[in-house]
C-alpha positions in Angstrom: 107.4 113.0 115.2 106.2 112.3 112.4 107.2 109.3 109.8 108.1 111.4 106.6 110.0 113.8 109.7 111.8 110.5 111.0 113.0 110.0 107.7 114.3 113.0 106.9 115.6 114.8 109.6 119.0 114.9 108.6 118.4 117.0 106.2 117.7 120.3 108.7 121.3 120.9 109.1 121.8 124.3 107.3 124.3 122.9 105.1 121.9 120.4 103.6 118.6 122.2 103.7 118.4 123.4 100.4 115.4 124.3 97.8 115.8 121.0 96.5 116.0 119.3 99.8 112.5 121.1 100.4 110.7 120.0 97.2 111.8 116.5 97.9 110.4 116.4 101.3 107.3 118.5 99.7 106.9 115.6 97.3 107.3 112.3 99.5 104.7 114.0 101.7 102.0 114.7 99.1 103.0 110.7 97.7 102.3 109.5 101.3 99.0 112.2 102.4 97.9 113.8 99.7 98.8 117.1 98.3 96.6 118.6 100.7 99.0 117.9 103.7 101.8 119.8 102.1 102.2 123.3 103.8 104.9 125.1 104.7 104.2 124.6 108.7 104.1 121.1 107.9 107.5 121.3 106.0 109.1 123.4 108.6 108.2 120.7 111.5 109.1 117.0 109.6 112.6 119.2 109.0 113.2 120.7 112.4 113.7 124.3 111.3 111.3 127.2 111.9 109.1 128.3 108.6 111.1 131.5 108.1 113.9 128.6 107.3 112.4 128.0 104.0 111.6 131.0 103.0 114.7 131.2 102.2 114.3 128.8 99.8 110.7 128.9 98.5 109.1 132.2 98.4 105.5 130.6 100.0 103.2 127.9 98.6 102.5 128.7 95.7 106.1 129.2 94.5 106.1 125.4 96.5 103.4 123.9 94.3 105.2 125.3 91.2 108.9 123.6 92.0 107.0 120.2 92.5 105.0 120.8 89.1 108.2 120.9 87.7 110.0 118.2 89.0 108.2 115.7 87.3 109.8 117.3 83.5 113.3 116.2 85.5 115.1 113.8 82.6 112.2 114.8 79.9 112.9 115.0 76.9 114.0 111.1 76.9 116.5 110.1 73.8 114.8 108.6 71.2 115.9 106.5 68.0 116.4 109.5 65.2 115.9 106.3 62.8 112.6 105.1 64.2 109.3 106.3 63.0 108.3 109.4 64.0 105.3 107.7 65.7 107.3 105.8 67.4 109.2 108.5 68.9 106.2 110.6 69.9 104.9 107.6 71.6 108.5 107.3 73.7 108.0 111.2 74.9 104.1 110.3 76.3 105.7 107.2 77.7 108.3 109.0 79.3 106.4 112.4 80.6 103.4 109.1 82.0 106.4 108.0 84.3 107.3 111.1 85.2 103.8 111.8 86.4 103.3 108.4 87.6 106.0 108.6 89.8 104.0 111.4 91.7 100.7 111.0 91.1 99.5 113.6 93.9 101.0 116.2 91.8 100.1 115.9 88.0 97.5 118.4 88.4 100.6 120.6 89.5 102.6 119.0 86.2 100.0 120.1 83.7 100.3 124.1 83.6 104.2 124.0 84.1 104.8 122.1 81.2 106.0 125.4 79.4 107.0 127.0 82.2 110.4 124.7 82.8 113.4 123.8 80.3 112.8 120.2 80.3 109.1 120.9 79.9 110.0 123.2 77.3 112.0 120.4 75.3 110.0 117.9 75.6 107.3 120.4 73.8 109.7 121.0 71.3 110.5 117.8 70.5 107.0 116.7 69.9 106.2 119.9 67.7 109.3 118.6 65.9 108.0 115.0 65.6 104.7 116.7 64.2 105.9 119.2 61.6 108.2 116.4 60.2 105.3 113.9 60.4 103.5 116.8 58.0 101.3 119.1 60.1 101.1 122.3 60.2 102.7 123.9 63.1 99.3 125.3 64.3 98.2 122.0 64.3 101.0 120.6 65.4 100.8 122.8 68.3 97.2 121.9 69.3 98.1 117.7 68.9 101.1 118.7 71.3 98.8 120.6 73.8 96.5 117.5 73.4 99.1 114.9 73.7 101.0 116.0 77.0 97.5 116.7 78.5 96.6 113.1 78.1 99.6 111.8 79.6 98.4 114.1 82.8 94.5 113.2 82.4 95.2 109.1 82.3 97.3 110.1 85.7 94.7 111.8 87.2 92.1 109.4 86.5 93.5 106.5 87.5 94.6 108.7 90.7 91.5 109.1 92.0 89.4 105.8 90.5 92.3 103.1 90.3 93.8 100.3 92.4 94.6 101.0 95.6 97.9 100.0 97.5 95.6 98.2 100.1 95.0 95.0 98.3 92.2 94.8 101.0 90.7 98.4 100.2 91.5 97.8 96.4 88.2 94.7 96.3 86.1 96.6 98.6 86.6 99.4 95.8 86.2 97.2 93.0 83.1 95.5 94.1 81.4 99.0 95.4 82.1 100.1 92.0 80.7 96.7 90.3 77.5 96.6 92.5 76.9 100.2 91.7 76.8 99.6 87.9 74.9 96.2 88.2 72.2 97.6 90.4 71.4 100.2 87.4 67.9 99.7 85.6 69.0 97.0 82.9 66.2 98.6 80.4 68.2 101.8 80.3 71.7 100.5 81.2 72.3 97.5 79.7 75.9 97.9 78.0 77.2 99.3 81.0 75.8 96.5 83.1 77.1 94.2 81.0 80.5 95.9 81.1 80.3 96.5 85.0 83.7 94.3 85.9 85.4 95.9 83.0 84.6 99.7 84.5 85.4 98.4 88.2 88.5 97.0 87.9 92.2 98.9 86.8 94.3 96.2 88.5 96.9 96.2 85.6 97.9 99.9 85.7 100.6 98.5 82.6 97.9 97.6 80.4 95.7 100.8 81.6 98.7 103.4 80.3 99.7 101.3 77.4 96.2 101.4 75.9 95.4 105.3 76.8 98.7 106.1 75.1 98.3 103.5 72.0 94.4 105.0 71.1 96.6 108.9 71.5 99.0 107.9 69.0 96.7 106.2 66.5 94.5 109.1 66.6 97.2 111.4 65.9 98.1 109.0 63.2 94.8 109.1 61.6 94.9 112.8 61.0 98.6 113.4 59.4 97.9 115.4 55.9 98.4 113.8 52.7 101.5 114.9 51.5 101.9 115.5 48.2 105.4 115.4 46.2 107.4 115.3 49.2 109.1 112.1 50.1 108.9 110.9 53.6 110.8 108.1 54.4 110.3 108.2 58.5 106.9 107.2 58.6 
């Protein structure tokens, strides 16, 4: 028996195995093993029910994949200050959809293409284009700073996924000094900068400071490019 199947088996009685039950379980799996683990054999044995079970609630896999896309827009848009800048505000949504995705790292990859294809998703979208137009841009461009916006909250996840700390303190410095002898070990008459920068590449200890400076260089960028607005007043910015 598995450990995600010890945890959870309560929640094969027919009463409470539900779709939301199964995207849970779906999601705690990929957290603990990867995204590759998920299946719906795999799902069907940690919850003591035969597959045909949840096909009563998920129509395969790829309907699956889709429900745990979306459950990281669960919550999205956050409330945000009316009176505070609008900067301010947009910085609260990437904030907010970066925890989501944070929360399940395994899956942002999953998050990215869903963002439209969920109400929360949706409104968080809309509140951003909102933030934009009133900011001054255009809604074309609006839309494209948007698209740009919520794809860097999933990119910063998905980097740090994949090249970050680990949860092994142990495995975290074996990672950190592979990385760091790698980069030192370069040809310093080609590669100085990065040589010199070597401990600076290697380590992401303080995820905090990691997020917070992704999303700052976003919103300052954004900031850079509002229009000049001409005869209108704009008192939120």
């Amino acid at each position: 028996m598995s450990i995600v199947r010890s945890q959870r088996a309560d929640h094969a009685s027919p009463s409470q195995l539900n779709r939301d039950a199964v995207v849970t379980l779906a999601l705690g799996i990929a957290d603990a093993e990867g995204l590759a683990a998920v299946t719906i054999r795999r799902l069907a044995q940690d919850l003591g029910v035969t597959p045909m079970a949840l096909y009563w609630h998920v129509s395969g896999k790829e309907e699956l994949l889709a429900a745990m896309g979306d459950r990281v827009f669960v919550g999205l848009p956050p409330d945000t200050d009316p009176a505070a800048p609008w900067h301010d505000q947009l910085r609260e949504l990437v904030v907010a959809l970066t925890a989501g995705l944070r929360a399940h790292p395994s899956v942002a990859a999953l998050a990215g293409p869903r963002v439209l294809q969920n109400d929360e998703g949706r409104r968080l979208t809309e509140r951003a284009l909102e933030l934009l137009v009133i900011a001054g841009f255009p809604i074309e461009q609006a839309a494209k700073i948007a698209r740009h916006a919520l794809r860097t909250a999933v990119s910063l996840v998905m980097e740090l996924a994949t090249t970050g700390s680990s949860l092994d303190p142990v495995q975290n410095a074996e990672d950190v000094r592979f990385i760091r002898l790698a980069l030192q070990g370069l040809p310093a008459e080609r590669f100085p900068l990065l040589i010199e920068a070597a401990d600076a590449f290697a380590d992401c200890a303080d995820e905090d400071a990691y997020y917070s400076f992704g999303i700052d260089l976003l919103i300052a960028g954004i900031e850079s490019n509002v229009p000049a607005r001409v005869g209108h007043g704009d008192t939120n910015r």
